[in-house]
N, C-alpha and C positions, 0 to 999 in steps of 0.2 A: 504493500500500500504506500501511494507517495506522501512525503511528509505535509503536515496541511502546512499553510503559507498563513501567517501571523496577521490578520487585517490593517492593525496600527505598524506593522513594518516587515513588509511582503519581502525584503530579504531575509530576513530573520526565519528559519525553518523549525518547525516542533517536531519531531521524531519520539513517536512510541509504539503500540500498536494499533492502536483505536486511532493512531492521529492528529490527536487533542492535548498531546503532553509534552515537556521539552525530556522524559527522560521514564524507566519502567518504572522507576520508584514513584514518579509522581503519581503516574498512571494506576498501579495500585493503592496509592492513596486515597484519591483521589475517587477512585469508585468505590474501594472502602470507607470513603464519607459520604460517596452520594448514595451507597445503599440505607446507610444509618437514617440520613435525609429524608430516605424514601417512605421508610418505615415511620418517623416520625412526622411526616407529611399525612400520609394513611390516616394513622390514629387520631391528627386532629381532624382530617374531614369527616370521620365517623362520629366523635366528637362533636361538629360542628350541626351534622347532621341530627343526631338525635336531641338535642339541645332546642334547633328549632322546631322539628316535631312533638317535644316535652312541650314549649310554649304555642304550639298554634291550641293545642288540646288542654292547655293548661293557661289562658292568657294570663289571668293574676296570677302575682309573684307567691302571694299568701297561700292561696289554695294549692298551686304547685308543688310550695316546699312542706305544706302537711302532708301531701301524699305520697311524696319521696320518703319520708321520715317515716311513715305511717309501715307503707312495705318494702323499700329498702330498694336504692337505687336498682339492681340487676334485676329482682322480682318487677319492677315496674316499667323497663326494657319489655321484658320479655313477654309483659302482658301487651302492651304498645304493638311488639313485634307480631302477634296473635291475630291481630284487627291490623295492622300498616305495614305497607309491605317498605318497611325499611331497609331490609338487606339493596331492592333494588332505587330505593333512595338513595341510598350509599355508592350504588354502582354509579346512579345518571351523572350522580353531584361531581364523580371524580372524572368521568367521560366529560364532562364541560371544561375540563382544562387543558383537554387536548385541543391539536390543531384538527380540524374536520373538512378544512383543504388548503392543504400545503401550495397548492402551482395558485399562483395570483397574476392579476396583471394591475398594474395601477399606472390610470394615467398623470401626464404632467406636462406644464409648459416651462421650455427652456429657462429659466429664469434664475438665480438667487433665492428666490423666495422658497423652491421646491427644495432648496439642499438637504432636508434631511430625510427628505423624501428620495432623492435622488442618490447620494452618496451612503445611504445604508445597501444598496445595492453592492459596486464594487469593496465598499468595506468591511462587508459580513454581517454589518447589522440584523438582515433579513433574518438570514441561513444560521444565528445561534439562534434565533427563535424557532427554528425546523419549517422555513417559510424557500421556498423558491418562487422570487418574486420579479417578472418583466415589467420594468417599467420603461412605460411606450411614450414615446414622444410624439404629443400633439399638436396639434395646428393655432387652435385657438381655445377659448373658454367655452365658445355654441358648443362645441363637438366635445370640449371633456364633460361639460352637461346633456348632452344629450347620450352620449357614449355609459355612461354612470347609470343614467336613469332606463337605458336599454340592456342595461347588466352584459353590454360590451369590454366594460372596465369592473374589476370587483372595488375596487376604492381610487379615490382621487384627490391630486392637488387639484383646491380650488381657489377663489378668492373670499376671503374669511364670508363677508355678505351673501356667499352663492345660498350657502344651505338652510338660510332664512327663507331667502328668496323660492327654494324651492319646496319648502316646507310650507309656504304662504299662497305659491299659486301666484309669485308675482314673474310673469314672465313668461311661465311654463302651468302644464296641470301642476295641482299640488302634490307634491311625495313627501312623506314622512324622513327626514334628513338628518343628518348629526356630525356634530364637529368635534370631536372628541380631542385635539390638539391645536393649537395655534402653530405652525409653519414659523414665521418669521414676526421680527416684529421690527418698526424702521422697515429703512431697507426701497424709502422709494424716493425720485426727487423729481425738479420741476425743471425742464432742462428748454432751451429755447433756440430759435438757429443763430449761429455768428451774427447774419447779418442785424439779431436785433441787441447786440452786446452792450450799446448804449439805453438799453432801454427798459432799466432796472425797477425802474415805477411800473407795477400794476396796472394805475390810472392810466398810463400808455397805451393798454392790451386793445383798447378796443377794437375790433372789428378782426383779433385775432384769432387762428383757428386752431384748435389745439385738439391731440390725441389722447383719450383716457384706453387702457386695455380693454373694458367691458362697461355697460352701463350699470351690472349691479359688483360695484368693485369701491374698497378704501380709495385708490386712484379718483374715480370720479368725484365722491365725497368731499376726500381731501380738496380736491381743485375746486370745487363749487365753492365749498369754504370756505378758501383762500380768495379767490375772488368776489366772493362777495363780502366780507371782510373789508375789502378794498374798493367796496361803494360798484364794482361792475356786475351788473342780473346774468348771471351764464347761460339762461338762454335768449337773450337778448342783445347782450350786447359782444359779447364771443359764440363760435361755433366750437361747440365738444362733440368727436365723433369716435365709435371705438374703431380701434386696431389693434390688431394681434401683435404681443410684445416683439415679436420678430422680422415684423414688418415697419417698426416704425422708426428705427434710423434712415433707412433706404426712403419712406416719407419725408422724413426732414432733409434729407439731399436733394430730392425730387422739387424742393419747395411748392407739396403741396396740403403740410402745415407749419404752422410759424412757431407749435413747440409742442410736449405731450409732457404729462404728469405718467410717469411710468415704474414698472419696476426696475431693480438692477437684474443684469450688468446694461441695460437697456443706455441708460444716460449713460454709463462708462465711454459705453461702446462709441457713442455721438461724440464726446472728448475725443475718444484714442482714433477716430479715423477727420476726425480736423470740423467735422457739422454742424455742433454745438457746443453748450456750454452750460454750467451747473447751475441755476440759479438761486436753488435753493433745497437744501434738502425736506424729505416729509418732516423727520425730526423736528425741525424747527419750528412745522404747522403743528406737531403733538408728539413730543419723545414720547415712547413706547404704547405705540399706535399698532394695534394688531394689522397684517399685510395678507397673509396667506395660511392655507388652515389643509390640515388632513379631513378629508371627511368620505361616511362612507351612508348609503342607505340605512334606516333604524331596519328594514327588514334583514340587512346583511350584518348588522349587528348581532339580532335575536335569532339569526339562522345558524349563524357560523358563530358562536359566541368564544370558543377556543382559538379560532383563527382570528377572531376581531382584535382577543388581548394581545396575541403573541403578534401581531402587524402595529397596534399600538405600543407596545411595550419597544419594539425594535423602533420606530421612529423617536418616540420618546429618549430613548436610550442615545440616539443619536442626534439629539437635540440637545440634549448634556452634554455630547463632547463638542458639540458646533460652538457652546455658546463659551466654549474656553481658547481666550484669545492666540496663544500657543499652538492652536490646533487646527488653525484656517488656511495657511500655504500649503500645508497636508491635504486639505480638503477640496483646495482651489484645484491642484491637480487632478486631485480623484474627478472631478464632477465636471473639467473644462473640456476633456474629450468631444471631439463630434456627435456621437451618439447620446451625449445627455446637453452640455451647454452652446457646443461648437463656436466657442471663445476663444483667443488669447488666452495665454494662462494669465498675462498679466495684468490684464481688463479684470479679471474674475479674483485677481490677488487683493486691486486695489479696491476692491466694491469690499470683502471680508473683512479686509484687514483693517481699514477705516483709512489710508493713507493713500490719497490719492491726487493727480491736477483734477482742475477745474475747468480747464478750458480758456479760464482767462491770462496765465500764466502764472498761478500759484499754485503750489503744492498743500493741500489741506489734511487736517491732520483728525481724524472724528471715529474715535472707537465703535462707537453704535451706534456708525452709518447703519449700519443691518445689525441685529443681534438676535439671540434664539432663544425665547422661552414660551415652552408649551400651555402654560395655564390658558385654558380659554375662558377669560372672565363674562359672565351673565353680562356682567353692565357695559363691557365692550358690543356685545348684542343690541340692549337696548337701545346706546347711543347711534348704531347703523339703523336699527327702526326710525328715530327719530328723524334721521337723513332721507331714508327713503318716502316718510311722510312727508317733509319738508319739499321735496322735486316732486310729489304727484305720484311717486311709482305704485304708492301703497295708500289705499282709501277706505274707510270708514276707524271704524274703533280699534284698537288692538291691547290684547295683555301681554305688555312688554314683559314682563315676568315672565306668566307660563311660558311664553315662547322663548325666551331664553334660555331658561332653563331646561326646556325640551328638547332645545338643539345646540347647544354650550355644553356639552358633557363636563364637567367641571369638576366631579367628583371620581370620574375612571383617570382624568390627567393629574388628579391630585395624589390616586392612590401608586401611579404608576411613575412620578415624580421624585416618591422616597425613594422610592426602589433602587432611581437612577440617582442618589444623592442628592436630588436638586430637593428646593426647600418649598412646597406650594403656599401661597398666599393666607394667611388666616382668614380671610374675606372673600367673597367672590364678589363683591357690589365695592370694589374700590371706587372714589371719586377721581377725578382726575381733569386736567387744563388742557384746552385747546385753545390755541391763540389769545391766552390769557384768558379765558376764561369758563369757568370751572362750571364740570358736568356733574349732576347729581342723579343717579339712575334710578335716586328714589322718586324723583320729581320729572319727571321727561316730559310730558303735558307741558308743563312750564318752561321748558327751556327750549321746545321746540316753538312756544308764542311769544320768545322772547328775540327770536329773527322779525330785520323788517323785510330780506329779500326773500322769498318763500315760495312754494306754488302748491299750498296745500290744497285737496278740496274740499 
């Protein structure tokens, strides 16, 4: 058997017999701990199991423990056992933490924002979860939605807004959606062509045409907000039209827009081939602004529920090491290839790494240009409801709550966030500042009638 190849440093060989070891001794260690593991594994889901069948039949605490007392925990099992078929409780509970299909395809657009979607691939991410996973490179956002929703794709990079959107019927039929990880957060900017490099005011923009990736995307939000912020109505006084992240340099060369609010390496790339220039990063409209989100069907969740944790768990896992600054020139490689970013390595180094030109001839210097942290907060949700009411996309009443919390998995990325060292938020309803000033997700009514530019209905 050939030695496996080490993901964090594919020179580096491990030789045992399983593959997995640098040496025999570890190897039998090593699965002389993971049998102990096993074994103790076992005993707490039988544990876990009889525990909640003692409480569904027993809901008071009081009445429960007189009658454990009364005949004696194992008499009271095994009368349980008599009427419930526990033993095959016990089987299903431990069968939901396998994987129930290993071959996945997941789509994604070439972007930064997809990295950990992207680079858990060549890194192993996937494949220690017992996952072989093709991720397909697509066109645009119509086809990774509509690809997703035709169970063409088992999950998808999307833009963090998609799975509201689809979950609401705003767009598309409604499907029942889920985001169970934040993709990226940062990581977009406002990039404009040369010829308008004098023309740093806003107030300027009029009658400018500008690219967002998709109509229900942070990108469009962002730029609405920003210009209207700036006293100009976006649809009135500018044209926003989408384009596919990978389309819209070769636009801004064509001059047949005058700039686009995008993801990276999109604006890099406008720098590093001479077309534009940085005007501003998203950061600036709202440091740690969700961008891009893993999401997959609630039905491919509750179908596949072993496959759902262990494709969660492995992006996750890989969102912890994205988000360690040390560990992004490693990753600029992994993910620049043709077949995921078809970048420069050095476009794709300077967008990670946060050190990059500008276009105007300076070198800037911004750690969390892009950065990676999976919590998908509830009130990040509500605040994109409020956007979407705000431009018309979404009419009548809505419970920002339940629906965030119905498609904000917030609790599978908090449990699966230890796991990976990282620390989840004590809150999921943080408040937080855009353009100075501050969202409150318990009040969204109010803050979205506190815009004068607006197109609600």
């Amino acid at each position: 058997m050939s030695a496996f190849r080490n993901p964090f440093d594919p020179d580096v060989k491990l030789g045992c017999s399983c593959g997995s070891h640098a040496s025999a001794s570890e190897h039998e260690a090593a699965h002389g701990d993971a049998l102990a593991r096993s074994n103790d594994v076992e005993a707490l889901q039988s544990r876990v199991v009889e525990n909640a069948v003692m409480r569904a039949l027993f809901p008071h605490d009081a009445t429960r423990r007189s009658f454990i007392r009364a005949v004696g925990s194992g008499t009271a099992l095994a009368a349980i056992s008599s009427l419930f078929p526990l033993a095959a409780a016990k089987d299903a509970f431990a069968q939901s933490g396998k994987v129930e299909k290993p071959n996945l395809k997941v789509g994604f657009i070439p972007i930064t924002c997809a990295t950990p979607i992207i680079m858990s691939q060549p890194m192993g991410f996937y494949g220690r979860q017992g996952l072989n996973v093709d991720v397909v490179k697509t066109a645009g956002w119509a086809v990774i939605r509509d690809k997703t929703i035709n169970k063409e794709y088992d999950a998808a990079h999307m833009l963090s807004p998609m799975p509201l959107a689809i979950t609401l019927g705003v767009g598309a039929s409604p499907l029942p959606y889920t985001m169970p990880a934040v993709e990226n957060i940062n990581g977009q900017a406002i990039t404009l062509a040369m010829k308008h490099k004098d023309k740093r005011d806003p107030k300027q923009w009029k009658g400018f045409k500008f690219a967002v990736p998709f109509d229900y995307s942070m990108h469009n939000y962002l730029l609405r907000y920003f210009l209207a912020e700036h006293g100009l109505d976006p649809d009135r006084d500018v044209q926003i039209r989408s384009v596919p992240p990978p389309e819209m340099v070769a636009n801004l060369r064509a001059d047949n827009i005058d700039g686009f609010l995008a993801p990276d390496p999109v604006n890099q790339r406008a720098v590093y081939d001479g077309v534009g220039f940085i005007h501003i990063l998203s950061k600036e409209i709202w440091d740690g602004h969700p961008c891009c989100a893993f999401a997959a069907s609630r039905e491919f969740v509750t179908q596949y529920p072993g496959t759902y944790r262990a494709l969660l768990k492995a992006i996750v896992d890989a969102t912890a090491f994205a988000s360690k600054a040390e560990n992004r020139k490693q990753i600029a490689e992994a993910i620049a290839p043709a077949n995921y970013l078809n970048q420069p390595v050095t476009v794709v180094e300077q967008v990670l790494t946060g050190t990059f030109a500008d276009g105007l001839g300076n070198i800037r210097k911004e750690p969390n240009r892009i950065d990676f942290d999976p919590f998908p907060y509830p009130s990040f949700a509500v605040w994109i409801l409020t956007q979407m009411k705000r431009w018309g996309q979404l009419k009548g009443d809505v419970d920002y709550a339940k629906v965030a919390r119905e498609v904000f998995l917030a609790t599978d990325a908090a449990k699966l966030m230890k796991e990976a060292g990282m620390k989840p938020p004590g809150s999921p309803n943080k408040k937080f500042v855009v353009m100075g000033k501050e969202f409150d997700p318990m009040k969204p009514d109010a803050y979205l009638a506190s815009f004068a530019i607006k197109r609600t209905a």
